[in-house]
N, C-alpha and C positions, 0 to 999 in steps of 0.2 A: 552278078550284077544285072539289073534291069537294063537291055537298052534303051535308046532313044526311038528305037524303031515301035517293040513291043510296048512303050507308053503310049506312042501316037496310037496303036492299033487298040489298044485298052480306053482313049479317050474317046473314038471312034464308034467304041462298043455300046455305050452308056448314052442313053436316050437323054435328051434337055430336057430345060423345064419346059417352052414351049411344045416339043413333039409330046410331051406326057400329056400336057393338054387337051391337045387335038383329037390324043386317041381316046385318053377319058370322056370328053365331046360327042364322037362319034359311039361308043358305047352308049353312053346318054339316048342319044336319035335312034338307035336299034331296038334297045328298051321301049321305047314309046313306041315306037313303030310296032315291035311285039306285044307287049301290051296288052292293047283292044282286043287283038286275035285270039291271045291264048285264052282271056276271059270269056270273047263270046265261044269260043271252045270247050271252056267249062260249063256253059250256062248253056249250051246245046246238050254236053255231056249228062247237066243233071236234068233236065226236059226229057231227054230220051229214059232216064233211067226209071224218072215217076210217070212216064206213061203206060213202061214197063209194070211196074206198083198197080197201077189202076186195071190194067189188064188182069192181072193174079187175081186180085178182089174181085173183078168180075167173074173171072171162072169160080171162083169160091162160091160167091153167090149164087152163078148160075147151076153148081152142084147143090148147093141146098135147096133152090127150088124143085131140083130133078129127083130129089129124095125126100119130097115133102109135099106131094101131089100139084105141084107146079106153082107152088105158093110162098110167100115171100117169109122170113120170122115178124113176129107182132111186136108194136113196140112195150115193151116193159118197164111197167113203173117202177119196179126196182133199179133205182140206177146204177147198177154194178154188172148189171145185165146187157152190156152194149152192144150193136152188133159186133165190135173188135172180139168182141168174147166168144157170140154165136159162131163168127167164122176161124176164131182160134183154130180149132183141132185140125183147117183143112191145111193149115201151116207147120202147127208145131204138133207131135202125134201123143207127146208128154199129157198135152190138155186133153186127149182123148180118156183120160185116166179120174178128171177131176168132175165132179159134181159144179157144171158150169154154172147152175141155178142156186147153189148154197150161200146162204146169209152166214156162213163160218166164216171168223174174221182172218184166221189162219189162210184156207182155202181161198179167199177173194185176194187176200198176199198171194198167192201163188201164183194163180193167175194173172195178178196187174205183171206181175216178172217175169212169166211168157211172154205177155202180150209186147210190154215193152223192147223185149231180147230180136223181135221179129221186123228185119228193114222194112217190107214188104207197108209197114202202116206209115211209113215215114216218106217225106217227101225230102231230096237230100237238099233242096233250097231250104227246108223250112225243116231241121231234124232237133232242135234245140228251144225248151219251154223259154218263154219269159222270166226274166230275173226282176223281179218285181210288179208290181200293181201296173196293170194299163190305167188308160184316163178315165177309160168306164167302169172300173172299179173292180172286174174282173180278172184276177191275175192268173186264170185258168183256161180263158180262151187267148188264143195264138193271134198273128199277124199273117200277111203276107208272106214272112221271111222267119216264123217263129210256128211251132206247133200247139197246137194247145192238151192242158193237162201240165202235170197232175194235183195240183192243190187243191182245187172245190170237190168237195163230196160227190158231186154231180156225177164226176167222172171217176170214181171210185178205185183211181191209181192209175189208170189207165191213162196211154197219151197218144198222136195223132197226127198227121198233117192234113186227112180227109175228112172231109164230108159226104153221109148219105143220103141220097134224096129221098126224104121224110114219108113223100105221097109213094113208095112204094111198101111202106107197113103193110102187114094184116091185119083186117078191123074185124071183130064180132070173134074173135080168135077164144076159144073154149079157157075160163081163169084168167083171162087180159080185162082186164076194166078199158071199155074205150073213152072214158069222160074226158080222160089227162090227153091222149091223143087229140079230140077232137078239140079241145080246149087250144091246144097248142098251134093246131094248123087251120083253124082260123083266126087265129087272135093278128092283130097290125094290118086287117085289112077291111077298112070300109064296106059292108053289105057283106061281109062273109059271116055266117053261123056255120052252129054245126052239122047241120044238116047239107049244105054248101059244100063242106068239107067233105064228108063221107063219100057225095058222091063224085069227088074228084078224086079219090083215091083209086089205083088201078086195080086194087085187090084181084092179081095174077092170078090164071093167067091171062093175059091181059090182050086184047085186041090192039092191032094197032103198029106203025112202022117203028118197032124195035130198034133200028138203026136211030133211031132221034128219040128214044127215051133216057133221057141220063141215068146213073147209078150211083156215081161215086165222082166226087172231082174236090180238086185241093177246095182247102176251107181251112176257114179259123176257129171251128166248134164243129162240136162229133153231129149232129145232123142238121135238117134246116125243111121247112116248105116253101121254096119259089111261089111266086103268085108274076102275073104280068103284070100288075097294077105297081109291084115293088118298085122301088126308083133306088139307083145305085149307093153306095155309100160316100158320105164326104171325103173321105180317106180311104184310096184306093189301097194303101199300104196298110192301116193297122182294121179296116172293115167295121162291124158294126154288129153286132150280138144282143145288143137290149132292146134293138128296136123289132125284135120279129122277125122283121122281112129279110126271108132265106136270100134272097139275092146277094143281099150286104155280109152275106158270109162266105159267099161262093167268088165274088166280081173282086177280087186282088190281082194285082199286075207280079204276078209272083215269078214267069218265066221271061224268057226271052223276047223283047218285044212288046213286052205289056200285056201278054197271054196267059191266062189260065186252062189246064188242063182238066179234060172230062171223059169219063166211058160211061160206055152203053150198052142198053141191053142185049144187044145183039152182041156185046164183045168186045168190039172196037173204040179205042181211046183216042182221042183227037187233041191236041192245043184249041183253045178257041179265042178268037179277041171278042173282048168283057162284053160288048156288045150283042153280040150275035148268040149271049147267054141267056137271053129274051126268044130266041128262034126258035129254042128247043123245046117240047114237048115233056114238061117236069109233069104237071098232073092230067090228068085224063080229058079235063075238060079246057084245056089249054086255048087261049086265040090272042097270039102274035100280035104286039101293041103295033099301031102305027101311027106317028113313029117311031122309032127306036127311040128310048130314053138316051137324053145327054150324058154322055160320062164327067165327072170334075176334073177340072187341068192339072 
């Protein structure tokens, strides 16, 4: 038989309903309290890791310029031909095997499925295409928080969280038609032709503080020509890809703080606030608006 004693001590044992409360309460306030931290934990976490991304790219780069008399790849109007492709091999050693320039529908499979297998092109805030049509009718260029790829032809299977900056092409490149280039990087800007164009291209190697010329930095489309005259996008989250103006591909509040990451020639990958993406030195004949363009709230 139970006694009286060992009941009192079994009632004793067993929490109320108010103490359950309290402690559930208290779990509650620890939760929230952790919370914030452990997020911006993670969103340091993946800032660190696509800086890491954009460093690799740059040394890719900077090895193909070093084996290629210091000269940048041209851009190709073939568009299956992207630079994701050119700098393939210095990632994966499989694509050193494939015919990177074949119009074979098999082979250009092959490679979108390297291409995509490789973190290195991904940014981990933004590693996941759009499920569906954006409002600009493009359901192949990404967001802020989304990569772009691979539905439009454009991008030939391939997909992305970066973008390259466009003014570092090769132009007059032997078999390159420069029309489609030059067409592209001046088109959305007031007084620019293409003659304007050509000669803001750096066409490497290039004079000039390498520490402030960009390479690669997040984006919602595979490349882009900055201009200072661009004015930022209404939508700092989903960007702007019809309008031309490389800014509005590059100015996404994607990390921490409302920054976008970018590297550079010289190497070095930096965060930058959206602003201060007018500072940099994208083409050759570059001069810093003043003032700085307003960002939207």
């Amino acid at each position: 038989m139970i006694s009286r004693w060992q009941t009192r001590q079994r009632r004793r044992a067993a929490f109320t309903l108010v103490e359950l409360l309290v402690v559930i309460g208290i779990i509650a306030i620890l939760i929230g309290i952790l919370l914030p931290s452990l997020r911006r934990a993670r969103q340091a976490a993946q800032s660190t890791q696509c800086l890491s991304n954009l460093r690799q790219l740059n040394a890719a780069l900077i090895s193909y310029a070093q084996e290629n008399r210091h000269r940048v790849f041209p851009y190709y109007t073939n568009d299956s031909i992207l630079w994701q492709v050119i700098l393939l091999p210095y990632f994966n050693r499989s694509a050193r095997k494939l015919d990177l320039t074949s119009s074979n529908p098999a082979v250009k499979a092959s490679i979108g499925k390297l291409q995509i297998r490789e973190s290195v092109y991904f940014c981990p805030t933004a590693r996941d295409p759009v499920g569906g049509a954006l409002p600009t009718g493009n359901d192949s260029t990404g967001t802020a928080f989304n990569c772009w790829g691979p539905t439009r032809p454009a991008t030939g299977g391939l997909m992305g969280s970066y973008m390259f900056n466009g003014w570092l092409y090769r132009h007059s490149a032997p078999g390159v038609d420069d029309a489609t280039l030059m067409a592209y990087s001046s088109t959305g800007a007031a007084g620019w032709d293409a003659k304007r164009a050509r000669d803001s291209f750096w066409q490497l190697p290039a004079t000039g503080n390498s520490a402030n010329i960009p390479t690669f930095s997040d984006g919602m489309w595979v490349d882009g020509w900055p201009k200072e005259i661009d004015v930022p996008p209404a939508s700092l989250i989903m960007g702007n890809k019809n309008s031309e103006q490389g800014m509005q591909r590059i100015c996404l509040r994607r990390h921490r703080d409302g920054r976008t990451n970018v590297a550079f020639f010289d190497g070095h990958a930096e965060p930058a606030e959206l602003r201060n993406l007018w500072k940099f030195q994208w083409h050759k004949q570059w001069k810093t608006p003043d003032p700085l363009p307003a960002l939207p709230k």
